[in-house]
PLY file of the C-alpha trace (Angstrom):
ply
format ascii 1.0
element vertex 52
property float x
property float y
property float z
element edge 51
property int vertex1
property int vertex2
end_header
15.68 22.96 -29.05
17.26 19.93 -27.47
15.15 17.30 -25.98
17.26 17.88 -22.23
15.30 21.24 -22.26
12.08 20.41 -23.31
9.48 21.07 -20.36
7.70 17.82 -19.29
7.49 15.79 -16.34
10.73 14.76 -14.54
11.98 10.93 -14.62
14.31 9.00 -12.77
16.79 10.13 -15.76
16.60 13.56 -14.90
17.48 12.87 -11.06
14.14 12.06 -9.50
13.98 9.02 -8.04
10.60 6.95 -9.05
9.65 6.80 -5.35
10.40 10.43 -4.64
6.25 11.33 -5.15
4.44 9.08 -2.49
7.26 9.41 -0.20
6.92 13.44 -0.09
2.99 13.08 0.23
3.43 10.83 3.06
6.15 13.95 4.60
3.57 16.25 3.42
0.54 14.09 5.30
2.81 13.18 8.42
3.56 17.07 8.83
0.04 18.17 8.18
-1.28 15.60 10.64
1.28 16.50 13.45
0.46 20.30 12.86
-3.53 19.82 13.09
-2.85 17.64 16.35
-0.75 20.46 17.88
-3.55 22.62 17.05
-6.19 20.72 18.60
-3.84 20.03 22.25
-3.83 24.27 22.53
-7.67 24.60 22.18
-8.11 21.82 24.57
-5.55 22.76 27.35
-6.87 26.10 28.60
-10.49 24.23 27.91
-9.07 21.29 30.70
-8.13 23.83 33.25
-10.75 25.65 33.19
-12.96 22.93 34.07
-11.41 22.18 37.14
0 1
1 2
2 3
3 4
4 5
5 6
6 7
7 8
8 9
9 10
10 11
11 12
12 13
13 14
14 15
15 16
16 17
17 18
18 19
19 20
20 21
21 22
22 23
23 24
24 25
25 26
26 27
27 28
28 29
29 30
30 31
31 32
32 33
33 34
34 35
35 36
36 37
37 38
38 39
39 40
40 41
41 42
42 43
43 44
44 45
45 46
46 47
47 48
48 49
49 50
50 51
């Protein structure tokens, strides 16, 4: 089997940039933080009016 087929991790020769990983865990954070603050905004709102 040629090496080019062997499974392994991916390097920067195969077309992954070395920088790809941290930058798509900080996407991944950034989007999981934006969702959970979202979340928390549409339990609070009916919460705000009601105490009025």
């Amino acid at each position: 089997m040629p090496s080019s087929l062997a499974f392994g991790p991916r390097s920067a020769a195969a077309g992954v940039p070395k920088g790809a990983g941290p930058a798509l865990a900080a996407a991944v954070l950034g989007f999981f933080v934006m969702t959970l603050d979202t979340l928390i905004v549409n339990v609070a709102l009916p919460a705000g009016r009601l105490s009025r």
